[in-house]
N, C-alpha and C positions, 0 to 999 in steps of 0.2 A: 859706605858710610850712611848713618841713619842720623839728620839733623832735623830738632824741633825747634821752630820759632815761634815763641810766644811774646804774651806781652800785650801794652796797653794800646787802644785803638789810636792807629794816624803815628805809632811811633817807627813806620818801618819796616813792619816785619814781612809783605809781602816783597818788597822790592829787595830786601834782605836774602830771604827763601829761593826769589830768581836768581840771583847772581850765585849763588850757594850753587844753586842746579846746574848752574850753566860751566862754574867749575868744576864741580864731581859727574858733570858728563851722568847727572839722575834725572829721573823724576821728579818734578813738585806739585804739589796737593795743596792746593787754597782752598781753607775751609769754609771761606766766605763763597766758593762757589759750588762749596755742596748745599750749603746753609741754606742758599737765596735763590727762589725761581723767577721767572722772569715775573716783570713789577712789584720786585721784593714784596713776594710771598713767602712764607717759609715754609720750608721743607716739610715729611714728619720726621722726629724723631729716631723711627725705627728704622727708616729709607736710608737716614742721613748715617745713622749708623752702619747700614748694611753695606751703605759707599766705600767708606773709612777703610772694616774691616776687608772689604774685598783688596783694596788697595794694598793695606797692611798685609794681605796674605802673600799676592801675588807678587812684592817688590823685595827683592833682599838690598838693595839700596833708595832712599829715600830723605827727601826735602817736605816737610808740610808744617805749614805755617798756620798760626790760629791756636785760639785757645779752645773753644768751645767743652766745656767741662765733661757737659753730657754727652760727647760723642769720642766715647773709648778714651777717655785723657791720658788717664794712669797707662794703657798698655802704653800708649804712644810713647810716653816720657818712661814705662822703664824697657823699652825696647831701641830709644834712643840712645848713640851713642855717643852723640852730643845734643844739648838742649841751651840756648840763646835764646836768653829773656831780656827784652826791650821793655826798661822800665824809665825812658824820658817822663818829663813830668808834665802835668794835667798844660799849663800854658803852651811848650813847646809839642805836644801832640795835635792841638790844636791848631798851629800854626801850621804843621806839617799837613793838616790833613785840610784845613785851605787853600794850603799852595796846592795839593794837589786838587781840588776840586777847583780852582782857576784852571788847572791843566786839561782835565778830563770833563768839566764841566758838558752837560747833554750825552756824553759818550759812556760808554761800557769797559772797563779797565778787564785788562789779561785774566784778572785771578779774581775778578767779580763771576756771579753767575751772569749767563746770558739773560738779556733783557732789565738789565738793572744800571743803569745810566747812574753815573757819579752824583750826588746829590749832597747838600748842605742843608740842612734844617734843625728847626729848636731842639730835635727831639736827637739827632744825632750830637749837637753840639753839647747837649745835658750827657750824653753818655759817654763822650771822650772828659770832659771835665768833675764827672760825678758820679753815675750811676755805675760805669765800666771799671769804678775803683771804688768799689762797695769792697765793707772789711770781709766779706765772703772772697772776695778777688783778689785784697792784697795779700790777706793768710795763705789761699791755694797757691799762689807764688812765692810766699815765704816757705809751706810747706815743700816746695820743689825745689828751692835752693837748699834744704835742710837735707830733703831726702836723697839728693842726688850732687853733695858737692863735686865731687871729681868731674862730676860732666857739663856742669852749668859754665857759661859763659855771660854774666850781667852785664850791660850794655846801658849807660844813664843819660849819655848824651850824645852830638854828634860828634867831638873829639874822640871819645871812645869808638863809637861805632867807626869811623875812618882811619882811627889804629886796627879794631880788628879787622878791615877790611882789605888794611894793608899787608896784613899781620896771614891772612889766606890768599891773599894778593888775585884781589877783588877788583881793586881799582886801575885805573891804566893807569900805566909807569910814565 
């Protein structure tokens, strides 16, 4: 099984991607830790790309989570054979991604790159509220709902995400 999680920043989709993995017994691929070098540097481009595609060759099943446009998108989503788009709204991603930066605060998360310790600041708090849902962003996920109905999974809140969680039986019984 090949599942993409996309979707809006702090809505989930890493902790989504793990538990995905840890059921189909695969691999997952956080793209926030191919993205980010230690003290969130970024990547280039063509490295990050060269990540992806290595990945993509070598895995006939697969969890990767992350939007990242420029790095292979399209193969990913039409090589997926399921695609779960977390589309929570601007307030409760925000929320989400508090609670977990109280959590992780100073520390480095699973699906972060190494050396990139959980942080909250103006500049991330602008882009789960605004800049991460520029109309370039909400089109490419309308276009992915459009292009791929049969395999899209939209996900709005945490009601839903705890049906479908139950629904792959995700959660303990």
């Amino acid at each position: 099984m090949k599942i993409a999680v996309i979707g809006y920043s702090g809505s989930g989709k890493s902790t989504l991607a793990r538990k995905l993995g840890e059921k189909f017994s695969t691999d997952v691929l956080h793209l926030d830790s191919v993205f980010w070098l230690p003290g969130w540097k970024e990547r280039s481009g063509e490295d990050m790309c060269e990540q992806v595609k290595t990945f993509l060759d070598t895995h006939s099943d697969w969890v990767i989570d992350g939007n990242y446009s420029g790095i292979l998108f399209e193969r990913r989503m039409e090589e997926a054979d399921r695609i779960v788009l977390m589309r929570f709204s601007a307030p409760a991603c925000l929320r989400r991604a508090w609670k977990r930066y109280r959590q992780y605060r100073g520390h480095t998360r699973i699906d972060m790159g190494e050396g990139c310790p959980e942080k909250m600041d103006l500049e991330f708090i602008w882009w789960i509220l605004y800049r991460g849902r520029r109309k370039s962003a909400r089109d490419r996920l309308r276009q992915v709902m459009e292009n791929y109905p049969e395999k899209v999974a939209v996900i709005r809140n945490q009601r839903e995400l705890d049906a479908y969680e139950r629904m792959w039986g995700l959660c303990p019984k």
